[in-house]
N, C-alpha and C positions, 0 to 999 in steps of 0.2 A: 508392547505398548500398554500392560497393564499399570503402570504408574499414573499416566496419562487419565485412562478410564478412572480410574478412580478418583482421580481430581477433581476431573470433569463435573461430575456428580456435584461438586459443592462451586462450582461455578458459577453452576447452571443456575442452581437454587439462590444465589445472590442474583443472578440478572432477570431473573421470576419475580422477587421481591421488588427492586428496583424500578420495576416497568418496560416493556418492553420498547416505548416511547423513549426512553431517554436515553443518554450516548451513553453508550458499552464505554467500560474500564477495562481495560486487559495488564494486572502487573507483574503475571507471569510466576507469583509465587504458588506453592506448593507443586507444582512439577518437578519433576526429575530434571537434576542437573547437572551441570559438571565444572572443574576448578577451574578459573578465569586466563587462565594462561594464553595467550596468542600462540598458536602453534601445536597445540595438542590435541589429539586424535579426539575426536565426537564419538562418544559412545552411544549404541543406538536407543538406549533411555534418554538420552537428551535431546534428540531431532526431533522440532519441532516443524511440521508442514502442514497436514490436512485435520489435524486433532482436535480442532477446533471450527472445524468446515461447518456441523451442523449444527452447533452449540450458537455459537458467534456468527457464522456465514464470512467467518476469515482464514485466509489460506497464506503461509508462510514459506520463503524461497529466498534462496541464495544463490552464490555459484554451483552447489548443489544445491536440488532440489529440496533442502529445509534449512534451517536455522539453529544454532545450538542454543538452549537454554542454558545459560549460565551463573555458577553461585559467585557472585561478584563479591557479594559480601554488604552488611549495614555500614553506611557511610560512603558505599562506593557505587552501589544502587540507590536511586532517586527515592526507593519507598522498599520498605523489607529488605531480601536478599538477593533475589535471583533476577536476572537482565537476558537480553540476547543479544547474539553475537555471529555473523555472517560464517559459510563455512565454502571450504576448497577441496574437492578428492578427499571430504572427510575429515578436515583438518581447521581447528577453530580459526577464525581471521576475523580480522577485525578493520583489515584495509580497505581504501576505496576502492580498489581490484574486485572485492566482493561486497558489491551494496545488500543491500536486505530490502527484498519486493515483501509487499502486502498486498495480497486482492482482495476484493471484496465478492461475497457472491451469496445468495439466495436460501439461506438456512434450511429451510424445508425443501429446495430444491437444488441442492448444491452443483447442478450442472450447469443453474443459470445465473448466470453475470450479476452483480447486485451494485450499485452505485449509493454514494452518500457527499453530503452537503460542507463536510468538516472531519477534519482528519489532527492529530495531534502526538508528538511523541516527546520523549527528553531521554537525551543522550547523560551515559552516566557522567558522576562526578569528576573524573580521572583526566580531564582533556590537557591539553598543553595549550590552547587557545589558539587552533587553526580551524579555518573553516569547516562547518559540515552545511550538508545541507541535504531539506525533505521536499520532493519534484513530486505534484500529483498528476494523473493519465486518465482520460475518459476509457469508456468501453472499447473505442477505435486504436488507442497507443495514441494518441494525439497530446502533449502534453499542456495540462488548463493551469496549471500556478506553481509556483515554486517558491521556498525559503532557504536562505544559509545564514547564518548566526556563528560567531566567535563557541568554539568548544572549549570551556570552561566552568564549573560549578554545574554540573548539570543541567544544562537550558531547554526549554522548552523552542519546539518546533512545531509551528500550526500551520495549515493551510485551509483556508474556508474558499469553497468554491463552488456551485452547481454540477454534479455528475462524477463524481471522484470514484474511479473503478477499480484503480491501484494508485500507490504508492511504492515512493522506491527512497530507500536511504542511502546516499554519498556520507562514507568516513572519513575522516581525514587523512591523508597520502604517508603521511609517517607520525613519528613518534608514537608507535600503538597502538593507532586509531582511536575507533570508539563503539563503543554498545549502545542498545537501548533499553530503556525501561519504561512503565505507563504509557501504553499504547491507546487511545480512546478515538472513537469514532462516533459520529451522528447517527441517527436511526438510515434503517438500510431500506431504498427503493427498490425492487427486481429490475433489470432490463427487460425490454421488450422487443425492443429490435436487435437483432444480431451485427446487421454490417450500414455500412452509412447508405442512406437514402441520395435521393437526387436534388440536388440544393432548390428550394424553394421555389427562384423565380427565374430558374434556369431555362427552364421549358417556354416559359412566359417571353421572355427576353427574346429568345432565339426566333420564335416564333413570329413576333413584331418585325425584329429585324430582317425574314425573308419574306413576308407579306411587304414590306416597304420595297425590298428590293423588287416581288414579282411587278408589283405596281408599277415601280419605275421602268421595268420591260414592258408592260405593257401600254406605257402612257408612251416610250420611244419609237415603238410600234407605230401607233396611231399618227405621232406627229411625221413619219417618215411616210402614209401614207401618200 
């Protein structure tokens, strides 16, 4: 992973500069890569998964648990060289068989869930104009919005929503699918709660409705006196 580490390092120091307020850019160059092929073995300088967990507080996954970094090439990636690309048993893919999960989670704490407001990616150059499309998830798996867009010319996919904990990328079923590149997100909340709560005015509800009923036993009572 020392290709990785050493990146890292000049990452860090652009999203120091930048502010820690404003949405992260991720476009994946200067990492170790590998040649764009659909079908070819992921060497393990190119899996990309938690190497970015503390840096960014974002966590990368495929049908295996990472994602290949890949040299697509100028003109074929949206900005410089390198894109990503889902992977199988270690093997580059680029089908909807193998979407590309993004989580988000807590940089300084990276065991804890982190949520954001906006989420954005762009699929490379290379499309044949079939659908893709970017699904965002709260903390619970719950799914809060979704976009799909013609793949062609390398288009952009946004989703703006309250709570965004993941994201997941659907490629296209054939012709080659599709990669991404310029990954950006909003600035990152922590969660705080782990699992969902009791809905609001559940307790409330419920509680009316068997005070009404004990009433009416007891006003049936009285009149049966």
């Amino acid at each position: 992973m020392k290709p990785f580490a050493k990146h890292l390092v000049v990452a860090s120091t652009v999203l120091l500069s930048a502010g820690d307020a404003r949405a992260v850019l991720i476009d994946f160059e200067g990492l170790s890569s590998m040649t764009y092929f659909g079908g070819s073995p992921v060497p393990t300088s190119a899996r990309l998964s938690t190497q970015l967990l503390e840096t960014f507080g974002v966590r990368f996954a495929s049908t295996d648990p990472y994602v290949a970094v890949v040299a697509l090439g100028s003109g074929h990636a949206t900005s410089g060289i390198n894109g990503i690309g889902g992977s199988r048993n270690n093997f580059l893919s680029y089908s909807i068989n193998d979407p590309i999960t993004i989580s988000f989670f807590n940089p300084l704490n990276p065991s804890q869930m982190a949520t954001t407001n906006s989420v954005s990616v762009r699929s490379d150059r290379a499309g044949e104009g079939l659908p893709i499309s970017l699904v965002a998830f709260d903390q619970f798996g719950a799914q809060l919005a979704g976009m799909s867009v013609a793949d062609t010319g390398g288009p952009l996919l946004a989703v703006t929503t309250p709570g965004i904990q993941k994201v997941i990328f659907y490629p296209t079923s054939c012709c080659g699918g599709a990669g991404l590149d310029d990954f950006s997100f909003g600035p990152l909340n922590p969660v705080t709660t782990a699992v969902p709560g009791p809905l609001p005015m559940l307790g409330a509800v419920t509680a009316f409705y068997q005070s009404k009923r004990l009433r009416h036993r007891i006003s049936a009572r009285q009149r049966n006196r």
